[in-house]
C-alpha positions in Angstrom: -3.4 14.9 7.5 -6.3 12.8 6.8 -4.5 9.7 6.2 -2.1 10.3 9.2 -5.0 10.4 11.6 -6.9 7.9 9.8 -4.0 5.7 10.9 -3.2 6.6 14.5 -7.0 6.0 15.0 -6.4 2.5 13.8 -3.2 2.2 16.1 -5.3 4.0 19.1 -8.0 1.8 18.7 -6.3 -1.8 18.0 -3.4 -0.9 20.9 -6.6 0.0 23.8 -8.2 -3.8 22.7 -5.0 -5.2 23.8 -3.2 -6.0 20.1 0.6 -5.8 20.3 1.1 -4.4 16.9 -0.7 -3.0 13.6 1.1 -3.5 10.4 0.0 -1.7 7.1 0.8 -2.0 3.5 1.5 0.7 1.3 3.9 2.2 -1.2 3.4 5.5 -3.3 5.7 8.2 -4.0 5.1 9.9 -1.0 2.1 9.5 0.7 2.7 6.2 2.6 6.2 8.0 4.4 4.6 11.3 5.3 1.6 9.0 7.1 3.7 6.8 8.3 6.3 9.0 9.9 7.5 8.1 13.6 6.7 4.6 13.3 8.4 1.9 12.8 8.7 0.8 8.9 10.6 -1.7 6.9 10.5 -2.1 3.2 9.1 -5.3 1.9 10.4 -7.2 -1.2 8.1 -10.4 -0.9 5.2 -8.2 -2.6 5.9 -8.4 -6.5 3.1 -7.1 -9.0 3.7 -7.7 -13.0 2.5 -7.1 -15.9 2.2 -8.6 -19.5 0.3 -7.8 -22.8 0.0 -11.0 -24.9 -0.8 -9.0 -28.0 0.4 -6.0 -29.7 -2.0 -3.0 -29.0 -2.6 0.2 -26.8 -2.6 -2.6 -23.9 1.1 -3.4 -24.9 2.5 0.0 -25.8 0.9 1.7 -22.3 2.0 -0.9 -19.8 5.3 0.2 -19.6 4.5 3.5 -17.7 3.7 3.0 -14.4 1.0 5.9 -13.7 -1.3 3.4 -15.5 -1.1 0.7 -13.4 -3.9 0.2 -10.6 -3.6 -2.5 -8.3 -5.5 -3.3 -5.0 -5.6 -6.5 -2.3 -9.6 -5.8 -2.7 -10.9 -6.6 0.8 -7.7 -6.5 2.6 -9.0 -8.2 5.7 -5.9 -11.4 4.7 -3.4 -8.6 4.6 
């Protein structure tokens, strides 16, 4: 709930200063659907995140497994 009205605050607020649109970016296995339900979405392909351990190691045998991978566009204001 928090993260649905988190959002339509954004919308509310960007919409009554005249924008046209509000895009966000997101992808979990969940979250991002339930708060963005009723709007308009579209998957998006062009953002691609990899990884690579140079060495053998705990670096190289957990990077395979996805719950410990951590990424973040930091200060997202370029998004």
């Amino acid at each position: 709930m928090v993260g649905r009205r988190l959002m339509t605050e954004i919308c509310d607020t960007a919409l009554s200063e005249g924008m046209k649109s509000v895009s966000f970016l997101g992808h979990d296995p969940g979250f991002f659907a339930d708060v963005t339900e009723g709007f308009e979405r579209q998957t998006s392909y062009g953002n691609v995140f990899g990884g690579r351990a140079f060495e053998p190691g705990v670096l190289a045998e957990l990077l395979p497994y996805a719950d410990n991978w951590t990424f973040t566009f930091g200060d997202g204001d370029f998004v």
